[in-house]
C-alpha positions in Angstrom: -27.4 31.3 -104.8 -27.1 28.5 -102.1 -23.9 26.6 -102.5 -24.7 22.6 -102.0 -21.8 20.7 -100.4 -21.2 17.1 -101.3 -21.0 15.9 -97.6 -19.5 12.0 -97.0 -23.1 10.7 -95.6 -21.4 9.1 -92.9 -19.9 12.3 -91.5 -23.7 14.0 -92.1 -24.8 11.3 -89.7 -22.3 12.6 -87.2 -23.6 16.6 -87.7 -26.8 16.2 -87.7 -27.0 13.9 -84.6 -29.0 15.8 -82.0 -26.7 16.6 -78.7 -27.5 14.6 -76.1 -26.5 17.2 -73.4 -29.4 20.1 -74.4 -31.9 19.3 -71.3 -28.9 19.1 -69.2 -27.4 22.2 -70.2 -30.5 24.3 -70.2 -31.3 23.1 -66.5 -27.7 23.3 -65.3 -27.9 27.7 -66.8 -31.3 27.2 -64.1 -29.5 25.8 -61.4 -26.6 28.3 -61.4 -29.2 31.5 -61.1 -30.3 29.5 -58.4 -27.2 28.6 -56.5 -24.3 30.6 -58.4 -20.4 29.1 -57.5 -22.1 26.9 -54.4 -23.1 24.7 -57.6 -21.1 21.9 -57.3 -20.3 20.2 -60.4 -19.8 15.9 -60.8 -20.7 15.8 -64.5 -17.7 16.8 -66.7 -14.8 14.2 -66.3 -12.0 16.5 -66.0 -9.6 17.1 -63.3 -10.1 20.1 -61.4 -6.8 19.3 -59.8 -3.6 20.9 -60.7 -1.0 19.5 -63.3 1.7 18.4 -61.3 4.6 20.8 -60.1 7.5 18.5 -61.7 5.9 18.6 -65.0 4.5 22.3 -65.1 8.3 23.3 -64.2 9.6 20.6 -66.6 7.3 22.3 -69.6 8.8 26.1 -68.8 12.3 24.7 -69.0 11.3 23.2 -71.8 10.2 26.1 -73.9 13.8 27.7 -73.5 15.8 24.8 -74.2 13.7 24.0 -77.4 13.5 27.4 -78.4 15.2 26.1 -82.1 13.8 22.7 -82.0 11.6 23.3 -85.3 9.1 21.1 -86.7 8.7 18.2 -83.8 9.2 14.8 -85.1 5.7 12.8 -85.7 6.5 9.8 -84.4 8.0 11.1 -81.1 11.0 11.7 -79.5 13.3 8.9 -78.4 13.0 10.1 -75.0 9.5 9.8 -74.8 9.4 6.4 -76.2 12.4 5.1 -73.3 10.3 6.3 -70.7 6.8 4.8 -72.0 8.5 2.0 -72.3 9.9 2.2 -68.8 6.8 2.8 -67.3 5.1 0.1 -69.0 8.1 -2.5 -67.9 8.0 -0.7 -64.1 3.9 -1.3 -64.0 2.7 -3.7 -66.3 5.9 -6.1 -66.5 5.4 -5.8 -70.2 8.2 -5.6 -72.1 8.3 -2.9 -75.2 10.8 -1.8 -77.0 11.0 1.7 -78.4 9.9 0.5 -81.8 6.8 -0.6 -80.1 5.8 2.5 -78.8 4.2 5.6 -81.2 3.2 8.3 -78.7 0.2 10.6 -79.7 -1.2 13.6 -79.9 -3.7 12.4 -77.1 -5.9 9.3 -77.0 -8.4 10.7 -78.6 -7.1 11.1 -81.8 -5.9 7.6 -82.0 -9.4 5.7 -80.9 -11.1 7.9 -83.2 -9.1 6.9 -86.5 -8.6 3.5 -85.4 -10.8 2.7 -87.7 -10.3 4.4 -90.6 -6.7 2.1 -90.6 -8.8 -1.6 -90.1 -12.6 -1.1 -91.5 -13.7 -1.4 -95.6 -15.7 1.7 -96.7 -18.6 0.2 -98.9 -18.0 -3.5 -96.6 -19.8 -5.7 -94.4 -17.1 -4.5 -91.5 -18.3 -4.6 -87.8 -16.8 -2.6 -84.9 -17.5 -3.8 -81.3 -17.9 -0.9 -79.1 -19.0 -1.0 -75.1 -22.2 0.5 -74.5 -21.7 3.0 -72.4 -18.2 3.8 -74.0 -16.4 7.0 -74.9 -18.2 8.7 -78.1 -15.1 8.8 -80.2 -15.6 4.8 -80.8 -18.6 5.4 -82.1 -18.2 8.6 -84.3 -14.8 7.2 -85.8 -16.7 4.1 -86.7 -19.4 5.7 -88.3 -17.7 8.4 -90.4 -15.5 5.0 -91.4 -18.5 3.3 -92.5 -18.5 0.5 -90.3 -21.6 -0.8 -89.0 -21.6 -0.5 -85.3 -22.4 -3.7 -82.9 -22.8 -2.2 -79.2 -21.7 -4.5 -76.4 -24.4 -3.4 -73.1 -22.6 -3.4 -70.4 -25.3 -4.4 -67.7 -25.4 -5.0 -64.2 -26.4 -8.7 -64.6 -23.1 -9.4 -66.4 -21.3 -7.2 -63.9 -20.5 -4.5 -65.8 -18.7 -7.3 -68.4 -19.0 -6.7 -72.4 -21.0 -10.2 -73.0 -18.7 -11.9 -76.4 -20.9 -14.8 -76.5 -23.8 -12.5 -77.3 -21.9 -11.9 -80.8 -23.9 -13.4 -83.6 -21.4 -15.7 -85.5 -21.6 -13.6 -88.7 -21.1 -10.3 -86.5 -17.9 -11.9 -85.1 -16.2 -13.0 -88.6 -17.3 -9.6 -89.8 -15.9 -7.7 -86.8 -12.7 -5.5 -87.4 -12.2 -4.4 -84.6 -13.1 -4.5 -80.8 -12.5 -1.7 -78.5 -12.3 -2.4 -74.3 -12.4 0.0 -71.9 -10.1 -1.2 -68.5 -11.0 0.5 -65.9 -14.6 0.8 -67.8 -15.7 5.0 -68.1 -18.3 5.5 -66.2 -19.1 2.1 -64.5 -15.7 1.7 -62.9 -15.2 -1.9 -63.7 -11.7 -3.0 -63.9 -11.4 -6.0 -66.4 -9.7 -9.6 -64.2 -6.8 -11.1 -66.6 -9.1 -14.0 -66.7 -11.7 -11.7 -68.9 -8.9 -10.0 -71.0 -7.9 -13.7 -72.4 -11.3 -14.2 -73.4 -11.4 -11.3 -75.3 -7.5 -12.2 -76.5 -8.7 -15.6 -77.8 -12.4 -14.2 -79.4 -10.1 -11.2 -81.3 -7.5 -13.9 -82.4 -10.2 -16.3 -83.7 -11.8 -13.9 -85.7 -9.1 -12.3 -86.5 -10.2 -9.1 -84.9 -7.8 -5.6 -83.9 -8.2 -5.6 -80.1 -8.1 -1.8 -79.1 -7.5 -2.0 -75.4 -8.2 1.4 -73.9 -6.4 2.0 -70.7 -6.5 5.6 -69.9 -8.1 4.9 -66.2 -5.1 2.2 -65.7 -3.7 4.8 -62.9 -6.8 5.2 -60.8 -7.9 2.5 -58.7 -9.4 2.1 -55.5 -7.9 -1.8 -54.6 -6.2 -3.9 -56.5 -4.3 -2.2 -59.5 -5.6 -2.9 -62.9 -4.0 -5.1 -65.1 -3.2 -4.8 -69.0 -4.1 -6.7 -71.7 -0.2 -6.5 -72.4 0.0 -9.6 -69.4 -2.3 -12.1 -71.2 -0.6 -14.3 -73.5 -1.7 -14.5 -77.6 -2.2 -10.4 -77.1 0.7 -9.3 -79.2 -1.0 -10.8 -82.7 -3.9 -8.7 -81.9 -3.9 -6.1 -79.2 -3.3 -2.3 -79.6 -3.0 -0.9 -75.9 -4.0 3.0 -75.9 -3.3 5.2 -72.9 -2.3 8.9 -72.0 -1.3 11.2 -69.4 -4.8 13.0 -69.1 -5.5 11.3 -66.3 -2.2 9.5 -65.2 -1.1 12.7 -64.3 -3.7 14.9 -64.8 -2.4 16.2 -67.6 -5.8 17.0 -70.2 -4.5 20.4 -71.8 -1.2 18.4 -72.9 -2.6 15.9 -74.8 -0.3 13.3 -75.2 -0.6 9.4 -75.5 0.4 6.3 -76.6 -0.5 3.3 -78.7 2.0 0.5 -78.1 2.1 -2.9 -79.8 4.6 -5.9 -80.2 2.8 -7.1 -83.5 4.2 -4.1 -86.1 1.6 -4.6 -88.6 -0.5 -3.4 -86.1 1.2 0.3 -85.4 2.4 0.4 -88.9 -0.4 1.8 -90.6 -1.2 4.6 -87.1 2.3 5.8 -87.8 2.5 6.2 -91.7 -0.8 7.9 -91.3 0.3 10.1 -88.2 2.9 11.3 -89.9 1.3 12.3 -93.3 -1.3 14.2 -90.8 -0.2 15.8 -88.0 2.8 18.0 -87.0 3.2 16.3 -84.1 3.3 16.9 -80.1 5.1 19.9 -79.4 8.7 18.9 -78.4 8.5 20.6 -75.2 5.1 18.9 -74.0 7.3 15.5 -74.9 9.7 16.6 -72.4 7.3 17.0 -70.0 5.6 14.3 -71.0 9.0 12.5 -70.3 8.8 14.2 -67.0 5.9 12.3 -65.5 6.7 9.0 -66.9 9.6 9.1 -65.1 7.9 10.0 -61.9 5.6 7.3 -60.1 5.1 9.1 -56.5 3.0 11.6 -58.0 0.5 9.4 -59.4 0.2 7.9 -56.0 -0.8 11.1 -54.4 -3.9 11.7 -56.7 -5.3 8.3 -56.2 -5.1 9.2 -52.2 -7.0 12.3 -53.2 -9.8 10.3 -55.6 -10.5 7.7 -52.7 -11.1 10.5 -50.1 -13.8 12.0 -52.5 -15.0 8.3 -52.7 -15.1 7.3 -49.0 -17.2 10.4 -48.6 -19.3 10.5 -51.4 -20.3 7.1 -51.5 -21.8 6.4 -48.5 -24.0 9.5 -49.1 -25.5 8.2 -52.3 -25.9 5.0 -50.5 -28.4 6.8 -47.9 -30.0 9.1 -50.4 -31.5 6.0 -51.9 -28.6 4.7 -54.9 -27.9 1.7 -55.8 -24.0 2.5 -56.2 -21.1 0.0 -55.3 -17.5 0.7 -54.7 -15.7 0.9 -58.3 -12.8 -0.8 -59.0 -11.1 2.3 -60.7 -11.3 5.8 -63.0 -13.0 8.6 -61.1 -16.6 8.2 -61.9 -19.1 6.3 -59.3 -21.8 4.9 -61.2 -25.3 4.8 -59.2 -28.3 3.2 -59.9 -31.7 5.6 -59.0 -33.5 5.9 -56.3 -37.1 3.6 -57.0 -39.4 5.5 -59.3 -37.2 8.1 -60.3 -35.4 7.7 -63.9 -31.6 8.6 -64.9 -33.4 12.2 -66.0 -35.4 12.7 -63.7 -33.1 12.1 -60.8 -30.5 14.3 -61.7 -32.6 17.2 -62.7 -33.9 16.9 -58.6 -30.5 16.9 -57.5 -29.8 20.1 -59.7 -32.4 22.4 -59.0 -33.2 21.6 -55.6 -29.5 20.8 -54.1 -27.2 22.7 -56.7 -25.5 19.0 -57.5 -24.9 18.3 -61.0 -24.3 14.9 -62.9 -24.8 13.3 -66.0 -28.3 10.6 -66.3 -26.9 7.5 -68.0 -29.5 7.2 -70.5 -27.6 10.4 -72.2 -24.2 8.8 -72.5 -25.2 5.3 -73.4 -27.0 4.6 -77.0 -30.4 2.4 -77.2 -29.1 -0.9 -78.7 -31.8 -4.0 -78.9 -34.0 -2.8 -77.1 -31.9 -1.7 -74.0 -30.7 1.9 -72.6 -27.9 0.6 -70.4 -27.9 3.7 -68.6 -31.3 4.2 -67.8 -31.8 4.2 -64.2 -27.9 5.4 -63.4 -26.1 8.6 -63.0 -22.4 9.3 -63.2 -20.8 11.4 -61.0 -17.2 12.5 -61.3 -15.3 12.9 -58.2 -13.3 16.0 -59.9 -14.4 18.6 -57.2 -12.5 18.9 -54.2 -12.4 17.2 -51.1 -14.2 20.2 -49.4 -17.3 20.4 -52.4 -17.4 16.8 -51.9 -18.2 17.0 -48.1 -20.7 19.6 -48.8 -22.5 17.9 -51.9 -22.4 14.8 -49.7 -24.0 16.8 -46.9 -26.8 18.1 -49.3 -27.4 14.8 -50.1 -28.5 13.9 -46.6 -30.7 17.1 -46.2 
């Protein structure tokens, strides 16, 4: 007897979607045989560096001193929400009171059921999502039932979501339009100038702007700015960061959404807190921890441009078409001529031992266009001493 499940055809979409990542695994299982631990790994955006010190001691103390705590409280601790709110005064000169802060349990979870809170099952609902963008966008849409409009983000436009490309019906359909500031993987950090265009296009359609700023921290320049500066953003904006790569901080998983419009949060924390037990109280201490603490933040983006100053200049002369970005820690580089996304990488796999991800796997084929055909992503994740070797590979 076969048992037949009644699966949401939405979320069926989402299991049956082939993985993207096959080819690239199979090749990469090639590649170690071939080069064992000298394989030197750019693809998987995750810091290789440690958590630091202040928070990993912070988290032990932690555990003792909350050794009766209980359940932890779903919406967060006060604590947490002071010092999110102090950071975001201290960087951003935004002001948000506690009530306008609902920490997560990691970004993640709040992109992804962003929609579920904004989009009509059964409607004519839109969501606006950056092509390349982070997958959990897209899956959340989907398994919402939104129809998905991708915004390319192509060289020509310099790396900018284009909101006049938008049919008119799209736009007053739209529920929702998620940003990416610094952009993952292109590296494109959004001017204020932009972020009140998208401002005024959300608050004219009456559109939820989901401003994603989870790279805000890494920067090579000029630091990035929030959509939290551009007036008419609190009637529409949600910002979304973490500590995941603030502080390096990806097994904790803890975030924030903050908002000064309360209709906004309102539905994220009812929901969050029918859900989810919440961050464990000690990781909210520790989160605390590196809120607090601005010094260390400064010391991985000194380590991030060293891996850039030497890896960059090496794609450059291996034949890429790769320009400094403005933040997060991926470089973006266009091919060398006649070699595509695939078949670039799979050369510098197997026959130098470097690994990265082709474009055309992490971007989705909208109108006609594969933004990421004909780029590669590397993540500058390995260290300083991996990156001088992969860099002298490269030149070989």
């Amino acid at each position: 007897m076969v048992f037949e499940t009644c699966l949401n055809m939405s979320v069926e979409k989402i299991i049956n979607a082939p993985y993207p990542f096959d080819v690239v695994d199979a090749n990469k299982s090639k590649a170690r045989k071939k080069f064992g631990d000298k394989l030197i790994d750019f693809g998987v955006g995750d810091p290789t560096d440690p958590t630091p010190e202040l928070v990993r001691e912070k988290a032990k103390q932690a555990v003792d001193s909350r050794a009766s705590s209980g359940y932890p409280s779903t919406c967060g601790i006060s604590e947490l929400k002071e010092s999110i709110s102090g950071w975001m005064k201290r960087r951003f000169s935004s002001s948000f009171s506690s009530d306008d802060v609902l920490p997560l349990y990691g970004a993640k979870y709040a992109v992804f059921h962003m929609p579920f809170h904004f989009v009509n099952p059964c409607s004519e609902d839109f969501v606006l999502i950056p092509n390349p963008g982070y997958p959990p966008y897209t899956d959340g849409s989907v398994i919402a039932g939104a129809s998905v409009h991708y915004l390319n983000m192509l060289e020509e436009n310099d790396f900018l979501p284009d909101l006049s490309s938008v049919p008119a019906y799209t736009a007053k359909n739209s529920k929702i339009l998620f940003i990416n500031s610094p952009h993952s993987p292109t590296g494109k950090a959004y001017s204020k100038e932009f972020l009140k265009q998208a401002v005024d296009f959300c608050n004219d359609n009456n559109i939820v702007l989901v401003s994603d700023e989870c790279y805000s921290e890494i920067y090579f320049g000029k630091k990035p700015v929030s959509v939290s500066s551009v007036n008419g953003s609190k009637d529409c904006a949600i910002i979304v960061n973490s500590l995941s790569k603030r502080s390096r901080m990806t097994g904790y998983a803890v975030g924030f959404a903050a908002s000064k419009n309360p209709e906004l949060l309102k539905p994220l924390a009812s929901v969050q807190s029918k859900s989810i037990q919440g961050i464990p109280d000690f990781l909210q201490d520790a989160a605390v921890a590196a809120f607090n603490d601005d010094s260390h933040v400064l010391e991985m983006n000194k380590l991030y441009n060293e891996r850039l100053e030497v890896l960059l200049p090496a794609l450059k002369s291996a034949g890429c078409n790769v320009r400094k970005p403005d933040g997060t820690f991926y470089l973006w580089a266009g091919v060398p001529k006649n070699e595509t996304a695939l078949s670039f990488s799979e050369k510098l796999l197997l026959e130098k031992g470097i690994n990265c991800v082709p474009g055309s796997l992490i971007s989705t084929e909208f109108e006609g266009i594969n933004p990421g055909e004909g780029f590669v992503r590397f993540a500058l994740v390995p260290s300083l001493e991996k990156t001088k070797d992969a860099a002298k590979r490269l030149g070989e």
